[in-house]
C-alpha positions in Angstrom: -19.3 16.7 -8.9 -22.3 15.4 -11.5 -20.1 14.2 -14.6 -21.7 11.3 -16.0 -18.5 10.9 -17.5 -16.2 10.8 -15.0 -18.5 8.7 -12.5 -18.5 6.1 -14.8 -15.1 6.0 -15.8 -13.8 6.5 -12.1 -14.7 3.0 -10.8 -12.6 1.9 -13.9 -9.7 4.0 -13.4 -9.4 3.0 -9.5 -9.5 -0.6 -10.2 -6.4 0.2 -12.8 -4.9 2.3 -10.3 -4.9 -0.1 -7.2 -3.4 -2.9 -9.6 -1.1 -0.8 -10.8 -0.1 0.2 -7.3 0.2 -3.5 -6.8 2.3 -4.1 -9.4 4.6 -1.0 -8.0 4.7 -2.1 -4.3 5.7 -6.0 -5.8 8.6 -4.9 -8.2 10.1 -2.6 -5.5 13.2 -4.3 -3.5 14.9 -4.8 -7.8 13.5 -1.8 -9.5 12.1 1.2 -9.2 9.4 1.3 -7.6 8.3 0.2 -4.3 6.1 1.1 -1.3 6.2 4.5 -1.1 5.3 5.0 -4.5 2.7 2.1 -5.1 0.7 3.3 -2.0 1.0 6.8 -3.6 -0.7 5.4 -6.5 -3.0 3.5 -4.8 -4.6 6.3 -3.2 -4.9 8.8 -6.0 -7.5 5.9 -6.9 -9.6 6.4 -3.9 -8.9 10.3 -4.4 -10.6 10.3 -7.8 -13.1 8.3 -6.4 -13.8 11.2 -3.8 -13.5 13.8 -6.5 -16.0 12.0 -8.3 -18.5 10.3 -5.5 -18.3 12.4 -2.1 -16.2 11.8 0.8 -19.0 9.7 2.3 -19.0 7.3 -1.0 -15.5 7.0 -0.5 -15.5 5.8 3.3 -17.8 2.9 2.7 -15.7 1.7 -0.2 -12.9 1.6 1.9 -15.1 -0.3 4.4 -12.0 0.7 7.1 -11.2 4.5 8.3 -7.4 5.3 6.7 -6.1 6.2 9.7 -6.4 2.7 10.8 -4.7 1.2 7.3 -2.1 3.8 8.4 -1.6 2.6 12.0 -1.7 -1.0 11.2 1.1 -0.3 8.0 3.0 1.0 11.0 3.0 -1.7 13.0 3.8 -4.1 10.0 6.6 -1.9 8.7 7.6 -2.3 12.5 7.3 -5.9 13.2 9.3 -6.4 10.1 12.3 -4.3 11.4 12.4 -5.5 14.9 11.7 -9.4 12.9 15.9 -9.3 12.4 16.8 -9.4 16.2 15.2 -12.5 16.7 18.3 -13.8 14.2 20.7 -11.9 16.2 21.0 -9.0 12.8 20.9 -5.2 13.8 17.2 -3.9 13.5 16.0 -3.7 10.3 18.4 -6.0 8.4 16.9 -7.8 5.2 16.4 -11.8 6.3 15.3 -14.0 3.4 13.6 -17.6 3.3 13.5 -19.7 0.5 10.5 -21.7 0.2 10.9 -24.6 -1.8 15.1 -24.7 -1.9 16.9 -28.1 -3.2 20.4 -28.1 -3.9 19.8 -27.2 -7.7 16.9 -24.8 -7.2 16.7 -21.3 -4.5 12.9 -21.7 -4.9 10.9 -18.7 -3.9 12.9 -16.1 -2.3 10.7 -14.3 0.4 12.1 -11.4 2.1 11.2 -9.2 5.7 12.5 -6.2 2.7 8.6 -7.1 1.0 6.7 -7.3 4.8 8.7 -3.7 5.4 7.9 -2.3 1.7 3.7 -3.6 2.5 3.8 -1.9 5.9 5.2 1.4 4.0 2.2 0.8 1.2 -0.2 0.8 4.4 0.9 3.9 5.6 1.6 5.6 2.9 -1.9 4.8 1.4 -3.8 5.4 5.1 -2.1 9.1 5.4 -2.6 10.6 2.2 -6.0 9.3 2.3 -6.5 10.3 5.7 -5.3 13.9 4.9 -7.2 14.3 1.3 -10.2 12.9 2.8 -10.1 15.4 5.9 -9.5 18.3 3.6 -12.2 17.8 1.6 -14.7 17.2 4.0 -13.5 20.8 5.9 -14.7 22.4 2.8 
């Protein structure tokens, strides 16, 4: 497509759009919200950015091939399920760590919830690209 417009304002909009998709996948596990939607977001960025700059444009700002974000969000989502057993939990129960606890504080509450809701971002974020991406080139 050759809109001066929209090439411009595309590199703008898919900065927003992967924050924002940041901000999603972060807020997830106590809101709305969550990895599933934030890599949804996230690549409707780089979809814009194929709308507006070619499918070749868009593979070398990747810099990876989405099919590879996709595989490796697999494996995290994965390793984040199977992380339980080690703790003697069913597969795929939250565990949490506190980093930074004293008696009067919890400090920062880390969860294998977030490494599952990440590895869901990944392959959310790898598919749809991978499918958009492989459409649009076919035509």
């Amino acid at each position: 497509m050759n809109s001066l417009i929209l090439n411009a304002a595309t590199r703008l909009l898919v900065a927003l759009l992967l924050l924002f998709s940041i901000y999603m996948l972060l807020r997830g596990h106590n809101l709305p919200g969550g990895g599933f939607i934030g890599g949804l977001i996230g690549a409707t960025g780089f979809v814009l950015y194929a709308i507006a700059h070619g499918c070749s444009a868009t593979r070398a700002a990747l810099r990876v091939e989405p099919q590879s974000i996709a595989m490796v969000g697999l494996g995290v989502a994965l390793a984040a399920g199977v992380f339980a057993v080690f703790f003697g939990d069913a597969l795929f129960t939250g565990q949490w760590l506190f980093l930074g606890a004293t008696e009067d504080d919890y400090g920062l509450p880390l969860s294998s919830v977030l490494v599952f809701d990440i590895g869901v971002y990944l392959v959310v974020f790898g598919s749809i690209l991978t499918i958009v991406l492989a459409l649009e080139e076919e035509v």
